[in-house]
DSSP file (Angstrom, degrees, kcal/mol; ACC not computed):
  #  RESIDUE AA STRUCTURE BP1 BP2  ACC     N-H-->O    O-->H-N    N-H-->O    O-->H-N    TCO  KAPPA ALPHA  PHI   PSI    X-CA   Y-CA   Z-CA
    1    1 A X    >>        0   0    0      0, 0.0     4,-0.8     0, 0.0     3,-0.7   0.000 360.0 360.0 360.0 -44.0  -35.3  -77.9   58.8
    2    2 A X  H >>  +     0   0    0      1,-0.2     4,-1.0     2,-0.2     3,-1.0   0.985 360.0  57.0 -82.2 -37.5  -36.7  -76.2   61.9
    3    3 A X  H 3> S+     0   0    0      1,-0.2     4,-0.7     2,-0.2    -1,-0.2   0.898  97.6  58.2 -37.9 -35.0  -33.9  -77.0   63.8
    4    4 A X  H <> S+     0   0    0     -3,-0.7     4,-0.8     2,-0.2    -1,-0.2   0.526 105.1  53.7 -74.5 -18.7  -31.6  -75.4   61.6
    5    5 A X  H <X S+     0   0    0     -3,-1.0     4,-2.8    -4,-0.8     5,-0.3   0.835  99.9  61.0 -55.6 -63.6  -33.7  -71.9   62.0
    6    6 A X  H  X S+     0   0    0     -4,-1.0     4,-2.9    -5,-0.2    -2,-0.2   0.845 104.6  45.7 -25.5 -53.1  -33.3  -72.2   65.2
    7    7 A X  H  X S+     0   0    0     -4,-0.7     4,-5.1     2,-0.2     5,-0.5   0.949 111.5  53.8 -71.6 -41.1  -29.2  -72.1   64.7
    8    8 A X  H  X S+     0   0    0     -4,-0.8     4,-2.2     1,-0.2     3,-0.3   0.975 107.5  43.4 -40.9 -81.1  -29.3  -69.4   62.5
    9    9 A X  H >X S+     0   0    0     -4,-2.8     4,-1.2     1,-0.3     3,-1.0   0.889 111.2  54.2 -60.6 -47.4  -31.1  -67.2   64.5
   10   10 A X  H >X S+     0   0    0     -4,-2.9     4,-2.1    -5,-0.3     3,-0.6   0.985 119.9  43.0 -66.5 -43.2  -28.8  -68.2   67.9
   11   11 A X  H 3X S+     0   0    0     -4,-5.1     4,-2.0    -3,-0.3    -1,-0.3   0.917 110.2  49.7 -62.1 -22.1  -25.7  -67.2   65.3
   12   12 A X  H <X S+     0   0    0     -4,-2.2     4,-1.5    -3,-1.0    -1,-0.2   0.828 114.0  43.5 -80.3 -29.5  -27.2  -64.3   64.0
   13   13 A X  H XX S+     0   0    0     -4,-1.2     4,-1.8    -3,-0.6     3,-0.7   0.975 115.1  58.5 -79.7 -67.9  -28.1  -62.7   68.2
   14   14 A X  H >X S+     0   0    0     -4,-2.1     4,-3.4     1,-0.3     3,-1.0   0.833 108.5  38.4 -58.4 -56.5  -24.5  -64.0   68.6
   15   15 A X  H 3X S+     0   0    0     -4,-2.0     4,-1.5     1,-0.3    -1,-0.3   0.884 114.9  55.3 -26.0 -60.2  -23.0  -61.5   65.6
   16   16 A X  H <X S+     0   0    0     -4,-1.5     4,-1.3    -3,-0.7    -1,-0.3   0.475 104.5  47.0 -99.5  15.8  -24.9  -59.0   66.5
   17   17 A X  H <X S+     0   0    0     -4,-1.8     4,-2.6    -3,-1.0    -1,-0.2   0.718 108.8  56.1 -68.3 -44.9  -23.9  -58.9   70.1
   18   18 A X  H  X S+     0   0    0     -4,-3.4     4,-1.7    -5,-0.5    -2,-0.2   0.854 109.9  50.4 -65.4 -37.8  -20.3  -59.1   69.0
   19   19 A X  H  X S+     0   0    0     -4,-1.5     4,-2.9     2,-0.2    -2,-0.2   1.000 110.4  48.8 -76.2 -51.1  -21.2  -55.7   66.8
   20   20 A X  H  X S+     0   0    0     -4,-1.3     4,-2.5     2,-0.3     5,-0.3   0.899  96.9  59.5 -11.4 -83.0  -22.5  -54.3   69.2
   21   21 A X  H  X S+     0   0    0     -4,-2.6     4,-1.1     2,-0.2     3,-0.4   0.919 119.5  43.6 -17.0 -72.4  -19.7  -54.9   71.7
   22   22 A X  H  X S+     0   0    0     -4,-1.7     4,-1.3     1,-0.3    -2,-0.3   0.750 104.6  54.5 -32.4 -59.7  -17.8  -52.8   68.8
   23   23 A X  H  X S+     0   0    0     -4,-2.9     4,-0.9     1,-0.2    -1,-0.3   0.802 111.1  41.9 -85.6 -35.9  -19.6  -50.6   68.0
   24   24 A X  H  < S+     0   0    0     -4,-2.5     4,-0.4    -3,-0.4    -2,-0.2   0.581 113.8  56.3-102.1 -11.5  -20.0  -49.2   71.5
   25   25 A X  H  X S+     0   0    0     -4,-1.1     4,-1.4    -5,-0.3    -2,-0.2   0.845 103.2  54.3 -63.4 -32.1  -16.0  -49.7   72.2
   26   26 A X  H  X S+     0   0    0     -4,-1.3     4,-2.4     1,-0.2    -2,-0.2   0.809 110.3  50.1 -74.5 -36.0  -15.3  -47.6   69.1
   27   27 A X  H  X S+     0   0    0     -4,-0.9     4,-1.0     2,-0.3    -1,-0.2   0.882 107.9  51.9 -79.8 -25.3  -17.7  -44.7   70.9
   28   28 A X  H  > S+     0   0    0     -4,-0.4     4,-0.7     1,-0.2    -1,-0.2   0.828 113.5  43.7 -92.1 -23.3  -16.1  -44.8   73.7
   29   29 A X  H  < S+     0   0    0     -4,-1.4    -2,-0.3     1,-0.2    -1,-0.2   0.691 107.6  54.7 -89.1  -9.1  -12.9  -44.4   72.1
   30   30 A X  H  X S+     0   0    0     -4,-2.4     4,-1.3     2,-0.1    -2,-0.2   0.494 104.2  50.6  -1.6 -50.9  -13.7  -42.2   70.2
   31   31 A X  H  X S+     0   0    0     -4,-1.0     4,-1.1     2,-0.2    -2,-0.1   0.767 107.5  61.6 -75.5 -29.4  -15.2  -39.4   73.1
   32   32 A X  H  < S+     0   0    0     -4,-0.7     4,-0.3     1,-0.2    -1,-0.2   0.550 106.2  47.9 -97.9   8.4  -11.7  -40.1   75.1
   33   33 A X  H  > S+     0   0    0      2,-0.1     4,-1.5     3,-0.1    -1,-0.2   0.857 106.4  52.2 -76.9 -47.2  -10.2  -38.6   71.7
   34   34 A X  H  < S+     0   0    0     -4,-1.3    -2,-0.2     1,-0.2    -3,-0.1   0.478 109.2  51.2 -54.7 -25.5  -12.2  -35.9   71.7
   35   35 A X  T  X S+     0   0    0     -4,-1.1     4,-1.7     2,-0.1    -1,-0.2   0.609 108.9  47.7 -58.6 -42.7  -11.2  -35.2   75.3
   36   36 A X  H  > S+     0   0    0     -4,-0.3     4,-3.0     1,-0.2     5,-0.2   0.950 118.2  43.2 -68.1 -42.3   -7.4  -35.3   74.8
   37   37 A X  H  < S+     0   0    0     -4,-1.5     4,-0.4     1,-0.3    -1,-0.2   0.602 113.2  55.4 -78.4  -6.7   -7.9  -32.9   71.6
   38   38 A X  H >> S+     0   0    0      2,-0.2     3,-2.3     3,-0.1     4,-1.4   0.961 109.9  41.0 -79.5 -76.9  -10.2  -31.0   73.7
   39   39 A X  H 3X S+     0   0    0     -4,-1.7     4,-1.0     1,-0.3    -2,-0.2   0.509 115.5  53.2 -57.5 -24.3   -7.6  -30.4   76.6
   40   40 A X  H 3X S+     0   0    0     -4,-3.0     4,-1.6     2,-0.2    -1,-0.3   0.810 103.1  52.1 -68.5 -28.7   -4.8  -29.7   74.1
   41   41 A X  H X> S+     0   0    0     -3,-2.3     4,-1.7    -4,-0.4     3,-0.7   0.959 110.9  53.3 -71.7 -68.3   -6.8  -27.0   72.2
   42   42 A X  H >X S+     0   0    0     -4,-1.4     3,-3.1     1,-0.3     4,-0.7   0.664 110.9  49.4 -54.3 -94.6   -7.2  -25.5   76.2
   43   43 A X  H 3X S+     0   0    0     -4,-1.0     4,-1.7     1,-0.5    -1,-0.3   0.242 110.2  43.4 -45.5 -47.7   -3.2  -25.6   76.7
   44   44 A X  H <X>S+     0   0    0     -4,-1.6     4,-1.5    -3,-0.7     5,-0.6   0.745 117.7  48.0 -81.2 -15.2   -2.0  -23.9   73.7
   45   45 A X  H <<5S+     0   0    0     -3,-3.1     5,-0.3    -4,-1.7    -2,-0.2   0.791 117.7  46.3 -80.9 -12.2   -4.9  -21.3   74.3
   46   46 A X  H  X5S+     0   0    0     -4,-0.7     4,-1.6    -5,-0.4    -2,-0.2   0.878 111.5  43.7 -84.8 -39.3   -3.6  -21.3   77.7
   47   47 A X  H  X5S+     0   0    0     -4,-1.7     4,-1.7     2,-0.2    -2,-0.2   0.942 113.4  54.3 -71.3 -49.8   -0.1  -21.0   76.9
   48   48 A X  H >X5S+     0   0    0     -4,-1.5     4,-4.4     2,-0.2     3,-1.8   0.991 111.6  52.2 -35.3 -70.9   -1.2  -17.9   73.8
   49   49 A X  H 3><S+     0   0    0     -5,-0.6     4,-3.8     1,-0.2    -2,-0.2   0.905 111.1  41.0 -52.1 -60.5   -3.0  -16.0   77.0
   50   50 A X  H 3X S+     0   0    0     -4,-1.6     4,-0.7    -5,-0.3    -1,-0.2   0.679 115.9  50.5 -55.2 -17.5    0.1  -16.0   79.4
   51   51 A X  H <X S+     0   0    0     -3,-1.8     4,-2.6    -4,-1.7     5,-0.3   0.859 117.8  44.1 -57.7 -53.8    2.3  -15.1   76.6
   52   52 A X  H  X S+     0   0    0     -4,-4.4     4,-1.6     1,-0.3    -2,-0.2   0.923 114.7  43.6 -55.0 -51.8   -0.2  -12.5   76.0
   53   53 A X  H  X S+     0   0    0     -4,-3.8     4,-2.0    -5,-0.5    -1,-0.3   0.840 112.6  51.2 -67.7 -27.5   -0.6  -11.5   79.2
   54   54 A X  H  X S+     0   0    0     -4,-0.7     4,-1.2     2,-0.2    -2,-0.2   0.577 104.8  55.1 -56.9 -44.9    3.0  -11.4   80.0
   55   55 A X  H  X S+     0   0    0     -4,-2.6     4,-2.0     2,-0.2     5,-0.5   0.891 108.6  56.3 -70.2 -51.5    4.1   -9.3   76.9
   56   56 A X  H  X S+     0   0    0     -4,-1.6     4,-1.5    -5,-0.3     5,-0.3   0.990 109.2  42.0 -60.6 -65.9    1.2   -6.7   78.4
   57   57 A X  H >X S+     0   0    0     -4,-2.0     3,-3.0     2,-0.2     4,-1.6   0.827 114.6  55.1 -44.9 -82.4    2.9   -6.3   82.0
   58   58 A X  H 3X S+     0   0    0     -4,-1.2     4,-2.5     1,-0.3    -2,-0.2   0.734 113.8  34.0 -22.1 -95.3    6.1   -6.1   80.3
   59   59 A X  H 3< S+     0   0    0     -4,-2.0    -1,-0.3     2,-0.2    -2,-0.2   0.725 115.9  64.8 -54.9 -14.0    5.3   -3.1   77.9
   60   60 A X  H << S+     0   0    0     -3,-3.0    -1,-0.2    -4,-1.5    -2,-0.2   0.924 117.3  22.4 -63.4 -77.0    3.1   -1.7   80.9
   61   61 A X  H >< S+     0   0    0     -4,-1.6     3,-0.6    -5,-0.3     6,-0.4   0.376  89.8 131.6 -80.3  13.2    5.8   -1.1   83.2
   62   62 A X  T 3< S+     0   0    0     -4,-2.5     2,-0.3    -5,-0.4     3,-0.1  -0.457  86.4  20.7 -58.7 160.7    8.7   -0.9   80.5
   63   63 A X  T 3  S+     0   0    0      1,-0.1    -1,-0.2     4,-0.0     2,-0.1   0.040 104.7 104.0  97.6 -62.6   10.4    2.1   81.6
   64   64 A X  S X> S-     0   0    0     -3,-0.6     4,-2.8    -2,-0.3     3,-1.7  -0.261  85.9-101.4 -74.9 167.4    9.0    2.2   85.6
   65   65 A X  T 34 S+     0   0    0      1,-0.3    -1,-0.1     2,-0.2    -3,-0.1   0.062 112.8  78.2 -75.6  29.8   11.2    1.1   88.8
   66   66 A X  T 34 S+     0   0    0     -5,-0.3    -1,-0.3     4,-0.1     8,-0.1   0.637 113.7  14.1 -92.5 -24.9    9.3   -2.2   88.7
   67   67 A X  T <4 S+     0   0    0     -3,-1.7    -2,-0.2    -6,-0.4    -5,-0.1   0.557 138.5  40.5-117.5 -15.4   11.1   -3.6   86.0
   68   68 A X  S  < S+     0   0    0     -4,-2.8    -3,-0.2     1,-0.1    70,-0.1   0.785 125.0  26.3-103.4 -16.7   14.5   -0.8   86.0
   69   69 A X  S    S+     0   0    0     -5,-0.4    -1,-0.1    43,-0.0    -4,-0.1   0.322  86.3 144.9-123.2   9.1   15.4   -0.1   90.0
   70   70 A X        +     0   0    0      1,-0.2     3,-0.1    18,-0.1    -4,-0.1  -0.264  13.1 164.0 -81.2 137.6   13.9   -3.7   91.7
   71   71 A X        +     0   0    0      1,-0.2     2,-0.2    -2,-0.1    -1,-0.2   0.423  61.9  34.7-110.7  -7.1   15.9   -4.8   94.4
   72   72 A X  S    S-     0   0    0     20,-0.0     2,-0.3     0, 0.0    -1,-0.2  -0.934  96.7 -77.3-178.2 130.9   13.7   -7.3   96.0
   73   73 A X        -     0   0    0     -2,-0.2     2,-0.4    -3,-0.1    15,-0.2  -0.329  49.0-167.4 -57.3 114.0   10.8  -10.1   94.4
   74   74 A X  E     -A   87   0A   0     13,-2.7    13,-4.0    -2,-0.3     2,-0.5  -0.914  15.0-158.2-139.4 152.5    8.0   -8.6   93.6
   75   75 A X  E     +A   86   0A   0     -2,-0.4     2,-0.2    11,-0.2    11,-0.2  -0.867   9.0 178.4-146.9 106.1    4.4   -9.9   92.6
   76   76 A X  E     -A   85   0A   0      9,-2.2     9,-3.0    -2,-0.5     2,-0.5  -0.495  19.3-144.8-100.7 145.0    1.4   -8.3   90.6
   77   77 A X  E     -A   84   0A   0     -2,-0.2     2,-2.9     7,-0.2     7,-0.2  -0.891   3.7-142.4-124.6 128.5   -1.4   -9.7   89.9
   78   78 A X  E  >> +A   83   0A   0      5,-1.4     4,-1.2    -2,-0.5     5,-0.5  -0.249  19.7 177.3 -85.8  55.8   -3.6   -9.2   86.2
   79   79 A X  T >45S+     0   0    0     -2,-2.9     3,-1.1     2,-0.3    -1,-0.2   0.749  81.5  48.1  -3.9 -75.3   -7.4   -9.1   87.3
   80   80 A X  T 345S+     0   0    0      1,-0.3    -1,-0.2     2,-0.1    -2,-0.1   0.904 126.2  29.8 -50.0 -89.3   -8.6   -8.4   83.5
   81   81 A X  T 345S-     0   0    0      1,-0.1    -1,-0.3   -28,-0.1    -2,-0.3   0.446  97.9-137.2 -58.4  -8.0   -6.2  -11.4   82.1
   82   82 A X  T <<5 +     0   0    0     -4,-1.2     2,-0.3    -3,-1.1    39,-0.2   0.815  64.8 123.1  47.2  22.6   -6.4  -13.8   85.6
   83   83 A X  E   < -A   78   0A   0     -5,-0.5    -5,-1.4    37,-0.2     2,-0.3  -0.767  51.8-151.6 -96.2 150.5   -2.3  -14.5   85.3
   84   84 A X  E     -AB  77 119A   0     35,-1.4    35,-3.9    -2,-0.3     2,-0.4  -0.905  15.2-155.2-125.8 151.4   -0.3  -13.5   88.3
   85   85 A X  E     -AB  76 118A   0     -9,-3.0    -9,-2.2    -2,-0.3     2,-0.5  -0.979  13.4-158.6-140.2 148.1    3.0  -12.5   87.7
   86   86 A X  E     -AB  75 117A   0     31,-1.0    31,-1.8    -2,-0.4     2,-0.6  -0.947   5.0-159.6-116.7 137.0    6.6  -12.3   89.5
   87   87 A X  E     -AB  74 116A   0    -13,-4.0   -13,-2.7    -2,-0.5     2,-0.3  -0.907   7.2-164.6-127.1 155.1    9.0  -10.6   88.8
   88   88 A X  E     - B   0 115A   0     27,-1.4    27,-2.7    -2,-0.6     2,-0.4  -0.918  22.4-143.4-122.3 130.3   12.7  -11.5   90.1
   89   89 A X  E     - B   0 114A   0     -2,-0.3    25,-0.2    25,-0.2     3,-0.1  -0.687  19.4-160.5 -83.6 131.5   16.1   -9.3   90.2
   90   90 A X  S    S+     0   0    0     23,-5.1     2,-0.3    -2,-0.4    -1,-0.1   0.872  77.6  27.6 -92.5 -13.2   18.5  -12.5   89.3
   91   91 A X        -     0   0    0     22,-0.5    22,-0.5     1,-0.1    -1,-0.3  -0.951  66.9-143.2-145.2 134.8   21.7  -10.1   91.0
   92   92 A X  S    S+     0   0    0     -2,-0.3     2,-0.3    -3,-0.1    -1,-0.1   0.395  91.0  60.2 -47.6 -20.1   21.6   -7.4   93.6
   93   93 A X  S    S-     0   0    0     18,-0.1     2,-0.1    -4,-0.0    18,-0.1  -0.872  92.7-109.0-116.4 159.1   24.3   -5.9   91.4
   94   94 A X        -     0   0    0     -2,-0.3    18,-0.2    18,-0.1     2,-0.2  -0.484  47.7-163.4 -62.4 146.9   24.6   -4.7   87.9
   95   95 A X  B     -C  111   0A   0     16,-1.5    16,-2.8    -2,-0.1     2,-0.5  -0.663  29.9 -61.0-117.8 175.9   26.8   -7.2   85.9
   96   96 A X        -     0   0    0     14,-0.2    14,-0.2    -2,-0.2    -1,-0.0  -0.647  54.1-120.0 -12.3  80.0   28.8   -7.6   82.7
   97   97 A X        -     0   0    0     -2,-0.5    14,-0.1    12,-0.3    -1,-0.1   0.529  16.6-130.5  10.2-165.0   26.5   -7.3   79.2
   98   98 A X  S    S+     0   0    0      2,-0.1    -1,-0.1     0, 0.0     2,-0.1  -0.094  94.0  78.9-155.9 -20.2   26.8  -10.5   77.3
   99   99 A X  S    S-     0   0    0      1,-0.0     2,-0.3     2,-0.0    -2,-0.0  -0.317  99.8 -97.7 -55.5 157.6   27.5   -7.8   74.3
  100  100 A X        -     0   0    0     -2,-0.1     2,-0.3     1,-0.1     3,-0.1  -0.756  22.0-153.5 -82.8 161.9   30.9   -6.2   74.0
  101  101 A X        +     0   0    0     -2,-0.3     8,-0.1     1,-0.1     6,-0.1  -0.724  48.5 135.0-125.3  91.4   30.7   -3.1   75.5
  102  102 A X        +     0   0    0     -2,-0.3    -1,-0.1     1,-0.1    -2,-0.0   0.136  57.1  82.3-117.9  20.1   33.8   -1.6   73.1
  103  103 A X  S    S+     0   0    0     -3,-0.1    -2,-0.1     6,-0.1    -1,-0.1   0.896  84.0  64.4 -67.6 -59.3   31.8    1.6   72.5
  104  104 A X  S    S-     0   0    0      1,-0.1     3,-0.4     2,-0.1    -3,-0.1  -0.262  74.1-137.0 -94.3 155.8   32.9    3.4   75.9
  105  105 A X  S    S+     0   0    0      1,-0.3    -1,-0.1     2,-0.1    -3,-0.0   0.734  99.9  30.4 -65.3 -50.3   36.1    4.4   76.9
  106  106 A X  S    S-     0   0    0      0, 0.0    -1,-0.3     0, 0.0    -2,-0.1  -0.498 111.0 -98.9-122.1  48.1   35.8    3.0   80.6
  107  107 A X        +     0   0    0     -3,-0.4    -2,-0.1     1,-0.2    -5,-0.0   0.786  63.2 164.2  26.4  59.2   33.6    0.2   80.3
  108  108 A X        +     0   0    0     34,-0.1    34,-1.6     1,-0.1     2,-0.5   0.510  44.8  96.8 -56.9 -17.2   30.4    2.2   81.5
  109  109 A X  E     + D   0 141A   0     32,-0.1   -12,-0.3    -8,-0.1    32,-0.2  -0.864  43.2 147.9 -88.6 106.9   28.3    0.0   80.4
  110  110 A X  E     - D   0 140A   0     30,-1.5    30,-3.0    -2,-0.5     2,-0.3  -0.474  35.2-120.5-159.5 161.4   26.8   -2.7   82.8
  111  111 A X  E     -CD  95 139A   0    -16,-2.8   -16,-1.5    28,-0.2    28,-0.2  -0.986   2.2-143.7-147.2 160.6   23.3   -4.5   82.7
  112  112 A X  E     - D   0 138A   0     26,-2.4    26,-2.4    -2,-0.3     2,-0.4  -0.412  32.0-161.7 -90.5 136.5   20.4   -4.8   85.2
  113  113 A X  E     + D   0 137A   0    -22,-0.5   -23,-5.1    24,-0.3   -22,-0.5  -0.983  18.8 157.8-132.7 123.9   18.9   -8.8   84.7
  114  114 A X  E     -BD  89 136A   0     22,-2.4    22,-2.3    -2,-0.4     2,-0.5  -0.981  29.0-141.5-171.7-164.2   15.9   -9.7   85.7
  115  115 A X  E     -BD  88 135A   0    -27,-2.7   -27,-1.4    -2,-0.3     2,-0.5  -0.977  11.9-158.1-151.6 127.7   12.7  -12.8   85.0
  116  116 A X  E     -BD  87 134A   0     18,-2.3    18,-2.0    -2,-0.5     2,-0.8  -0.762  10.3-150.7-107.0  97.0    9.3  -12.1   85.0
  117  117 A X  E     -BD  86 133A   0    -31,-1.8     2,-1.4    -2,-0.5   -31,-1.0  -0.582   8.8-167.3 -62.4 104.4    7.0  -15.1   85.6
  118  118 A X  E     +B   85   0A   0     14,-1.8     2,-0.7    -2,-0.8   -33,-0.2  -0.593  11.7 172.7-111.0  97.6    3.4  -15.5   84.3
  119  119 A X  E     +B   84   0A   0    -35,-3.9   -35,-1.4    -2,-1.4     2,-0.2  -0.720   7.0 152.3-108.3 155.0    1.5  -18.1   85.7
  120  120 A X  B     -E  130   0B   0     10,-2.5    10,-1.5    -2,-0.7     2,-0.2  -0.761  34.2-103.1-148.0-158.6   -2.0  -18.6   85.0
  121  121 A X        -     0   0    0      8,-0.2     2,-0.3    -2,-0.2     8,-0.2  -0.893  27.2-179.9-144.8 172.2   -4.6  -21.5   84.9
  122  122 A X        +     0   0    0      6,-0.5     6,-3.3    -2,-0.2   -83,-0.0  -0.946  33.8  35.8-169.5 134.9   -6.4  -23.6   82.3
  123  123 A X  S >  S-     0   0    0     -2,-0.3     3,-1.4     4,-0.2     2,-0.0  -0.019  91.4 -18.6 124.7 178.9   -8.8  -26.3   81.8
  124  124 A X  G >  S-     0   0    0      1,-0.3     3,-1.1     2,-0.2    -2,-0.1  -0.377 133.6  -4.8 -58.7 130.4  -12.1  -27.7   83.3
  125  125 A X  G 3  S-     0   0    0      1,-0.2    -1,-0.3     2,-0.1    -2,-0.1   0.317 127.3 -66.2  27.7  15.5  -12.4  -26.3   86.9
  126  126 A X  G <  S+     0   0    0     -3,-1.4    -1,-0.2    -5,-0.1    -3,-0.2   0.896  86.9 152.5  76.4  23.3   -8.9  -24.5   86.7
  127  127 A X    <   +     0   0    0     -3,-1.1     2,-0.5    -6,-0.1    -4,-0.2   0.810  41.8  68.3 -19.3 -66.1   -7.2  -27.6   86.6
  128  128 A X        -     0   0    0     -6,-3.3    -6,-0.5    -4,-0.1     2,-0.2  -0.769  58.4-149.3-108.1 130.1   -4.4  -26.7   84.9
  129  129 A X        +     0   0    0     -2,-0.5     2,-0.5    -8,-0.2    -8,-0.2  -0.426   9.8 178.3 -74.4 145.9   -1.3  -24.6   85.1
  130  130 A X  B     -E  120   0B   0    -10,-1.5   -10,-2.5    -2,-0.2     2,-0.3  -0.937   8.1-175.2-145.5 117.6    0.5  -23.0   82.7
  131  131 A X        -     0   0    0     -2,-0.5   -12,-0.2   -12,-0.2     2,-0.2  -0.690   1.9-171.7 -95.4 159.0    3.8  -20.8   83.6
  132  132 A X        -     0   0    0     -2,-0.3   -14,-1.8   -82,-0.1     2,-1.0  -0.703   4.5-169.5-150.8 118.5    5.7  -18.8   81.3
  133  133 A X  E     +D  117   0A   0    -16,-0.2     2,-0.4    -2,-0.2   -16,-0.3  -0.803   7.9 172.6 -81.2  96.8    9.2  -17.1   82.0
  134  134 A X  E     -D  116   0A   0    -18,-2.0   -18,-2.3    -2,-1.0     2,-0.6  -0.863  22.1-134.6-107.8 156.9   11.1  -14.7   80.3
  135  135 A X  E     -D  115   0A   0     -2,-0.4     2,-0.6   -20,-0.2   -20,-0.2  -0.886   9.5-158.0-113.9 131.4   14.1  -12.9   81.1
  136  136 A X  E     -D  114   0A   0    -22,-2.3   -22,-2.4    -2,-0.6     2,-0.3  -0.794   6.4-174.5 -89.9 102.1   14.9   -9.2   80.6
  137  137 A X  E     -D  113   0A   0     -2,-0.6     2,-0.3   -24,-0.2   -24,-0.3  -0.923  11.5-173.7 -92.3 148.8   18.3   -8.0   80.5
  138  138 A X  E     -D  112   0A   0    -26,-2.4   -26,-2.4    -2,-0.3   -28,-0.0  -0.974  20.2-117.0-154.7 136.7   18.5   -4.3   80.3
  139  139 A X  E     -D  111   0A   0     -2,-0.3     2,-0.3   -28,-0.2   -28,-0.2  -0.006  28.7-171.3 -40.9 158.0   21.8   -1.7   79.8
  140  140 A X  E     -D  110   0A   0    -30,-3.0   -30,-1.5   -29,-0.1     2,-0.3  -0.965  25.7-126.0-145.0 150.5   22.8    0.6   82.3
  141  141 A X  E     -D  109   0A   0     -2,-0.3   -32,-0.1   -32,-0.2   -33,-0.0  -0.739  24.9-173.3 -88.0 143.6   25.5    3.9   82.5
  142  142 A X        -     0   0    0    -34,-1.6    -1,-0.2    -2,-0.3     2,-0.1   0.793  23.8-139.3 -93.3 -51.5   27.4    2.9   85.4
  143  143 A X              0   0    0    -35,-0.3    -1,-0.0     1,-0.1     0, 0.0  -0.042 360.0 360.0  69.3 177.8   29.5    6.2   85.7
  144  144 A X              0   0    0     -2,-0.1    -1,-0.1    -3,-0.0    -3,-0.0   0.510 360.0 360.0-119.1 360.0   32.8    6.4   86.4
């Protein structure tokens, strides 16, 4: 009979080694879940804030010769928000609408293109980038 204690207890260390084992793989996978979902959470907040910040230049300078007369790449930087932004003429000349223009009489109408860049950064130690582009097309009277 005492021999047979003996086995028991060596199965019983053996179980609870094996739970163990388990139980501290399942925590460890666990924390590197909690890390991905972490670092996604940052990206779309990252992605929100350079939208955000981007919409804010935009409606700052609607209007000024930074976004209506630019000839040449040019590149602001947002202190308050930490995005830098560029903004790009995509043609030195005015072009064709991508509307009809079958209001005027001499096809006066032309438009000015150009794509504003927002980059910013994101994550534990400012790991990560996050760009966001749009492009502006905007009418213009030509004359005749």
């Amino acid at each position: 009979m005492k021999k047979q204690q003996g086995v028991v207890l060596f199965f019983a260390l053996i179980v609870l080694l094996l739970m163990t084992i388990i139980g501290v793989s399942l925590a460890m996978n666990s924390t590197q879940s909690l890390r991905m979902a972490g670092s996604g959470v940052e990206r779309l907040e990252a992605v929100a804030h350079a939208q955000g910040a981007q919409e804010k230049f935009i409606m700052e300078y609607e209007g000024t010769p930074m976004l209506t007369d630019l000839d040449a790449e040019a590149r602001m930087t947002d202190n308050e928000m930490k995005v830098n932004h560029v903004v790009v003429p995509l043609e030195n000349v005015d072009v064709e609408c991508g509307r009809s223009a079958k209001a005027t009489s001499g096809n006066n109408i032309r438009c000015r293109r150009i794509e504003v860049t927002s980059d910013g950064v994101y994550g534990r130690e400012d790991l990560g980038r996050m760009s966001v582009v749009t492009g502006i097309q905007q009418e213009v009277l030509t004359g005749s």
